[in-house]
C-alpha positions as CSV (number, residue, x, y, z in Angstrom):
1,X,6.9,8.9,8.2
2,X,6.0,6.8,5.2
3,X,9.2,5.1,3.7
4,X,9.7,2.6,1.1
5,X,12.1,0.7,3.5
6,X,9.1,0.4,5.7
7,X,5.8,-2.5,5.5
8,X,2.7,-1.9,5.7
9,X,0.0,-3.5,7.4
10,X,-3.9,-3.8,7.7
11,X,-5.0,-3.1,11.3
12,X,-7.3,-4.9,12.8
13,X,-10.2,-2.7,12.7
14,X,-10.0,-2.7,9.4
15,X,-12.2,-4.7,7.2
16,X,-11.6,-5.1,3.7
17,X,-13.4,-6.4,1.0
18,X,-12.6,-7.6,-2.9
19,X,-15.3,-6.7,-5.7
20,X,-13.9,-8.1,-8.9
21,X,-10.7,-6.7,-9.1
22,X,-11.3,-3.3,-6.8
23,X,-12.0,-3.5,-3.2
24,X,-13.4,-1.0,-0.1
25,X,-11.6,-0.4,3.0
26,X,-13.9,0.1,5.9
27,X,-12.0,1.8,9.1
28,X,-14.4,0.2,11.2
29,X,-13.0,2.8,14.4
30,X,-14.0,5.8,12.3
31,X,-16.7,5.1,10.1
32,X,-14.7,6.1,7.1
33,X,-14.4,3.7,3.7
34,X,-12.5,4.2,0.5
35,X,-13.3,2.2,-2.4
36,X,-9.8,1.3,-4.7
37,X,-9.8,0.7,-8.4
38,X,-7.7,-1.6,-10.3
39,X,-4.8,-0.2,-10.3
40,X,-5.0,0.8,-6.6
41,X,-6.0,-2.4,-5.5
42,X,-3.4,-4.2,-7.0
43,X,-0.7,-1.5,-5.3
44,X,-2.7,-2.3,-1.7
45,X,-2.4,-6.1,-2.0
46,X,1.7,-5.7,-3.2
47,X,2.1,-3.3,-0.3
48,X,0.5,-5.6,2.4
49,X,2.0,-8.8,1.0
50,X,5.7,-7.7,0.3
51,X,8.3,-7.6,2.4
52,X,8.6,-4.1,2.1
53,X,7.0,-1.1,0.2
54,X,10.0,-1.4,-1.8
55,X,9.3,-4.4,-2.7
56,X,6.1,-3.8,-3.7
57,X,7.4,-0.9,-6.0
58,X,9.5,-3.1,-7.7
59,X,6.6,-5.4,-8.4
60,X,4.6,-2.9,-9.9
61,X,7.5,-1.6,-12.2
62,X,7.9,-5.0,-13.8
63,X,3.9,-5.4,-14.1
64,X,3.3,-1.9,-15.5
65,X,3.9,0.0,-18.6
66,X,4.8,3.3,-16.0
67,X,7.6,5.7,-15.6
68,X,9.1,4.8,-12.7
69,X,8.7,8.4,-10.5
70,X,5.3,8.6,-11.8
71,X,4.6,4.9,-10.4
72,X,6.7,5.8,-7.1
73,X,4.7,9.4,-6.7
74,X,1.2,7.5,-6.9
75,X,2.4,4.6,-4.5
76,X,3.4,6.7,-2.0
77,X,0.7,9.4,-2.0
78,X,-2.1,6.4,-2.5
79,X,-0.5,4.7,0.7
80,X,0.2,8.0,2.9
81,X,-3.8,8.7,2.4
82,X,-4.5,5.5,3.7
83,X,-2.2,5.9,6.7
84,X,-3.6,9.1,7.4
85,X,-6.8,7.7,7.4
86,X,-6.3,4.6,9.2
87,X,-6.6,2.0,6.7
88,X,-3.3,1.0,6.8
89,X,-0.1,1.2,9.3
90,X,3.7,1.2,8.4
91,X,6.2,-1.2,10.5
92,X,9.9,-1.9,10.0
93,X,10.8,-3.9,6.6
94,X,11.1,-7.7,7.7
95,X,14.3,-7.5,6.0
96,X,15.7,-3.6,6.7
97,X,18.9,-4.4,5.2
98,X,17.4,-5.2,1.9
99,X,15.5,-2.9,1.5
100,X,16.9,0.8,1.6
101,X,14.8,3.8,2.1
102,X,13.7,6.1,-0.7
């Protein structure tokens, strides 16, 4: 169950790779690749780099001109898809208490 209390992580059978400022996700287990845009690029790096998806959401709200369930709507559904596909995989917050579930 995707949470915003939750991380996410690249496994390692997946390889990814930048273009300019969008990049392809190759699940190298299951022959599958999605290519990301700007926008969904820059949601993919926050969500693997931050502490938390949370974290990550809060990122985005101060970087774009979005209303905020909009923004949370599209983060969540853009990262569920690639869970569900492999691409990425959710682990516990690295600071759970920080970081409540939404």
């Amino acid at each position: 169950m995707l949470t915003f209390a939750n991380r996410a992580s690249v496994p390692a059978h997946v390889l990814v790779r930048f273009m300019d400022n969008e990049a392809v996700l190759l699940n190298l287990a299951s022959e599958r690749y999605f290519g990301l845009d700007e926008t969904g690029t820059r949601m993919w790096r926050l969500a693997t780099t931050a502490p938390s998806i949370e974290a990550a959401y809060q990122e985005l709200l101060n970087e774009y001109e979005v209303a905020p369930e909009l923004l949370h709507t599209h983060l969540h559904e853009l990262l569920l898809t690639l869970v569900e596909n492999g691409l990425l995989e959710l682990l516990p917050a690295e600071n759970a208490a920080a970081s409540p579930a939404v």
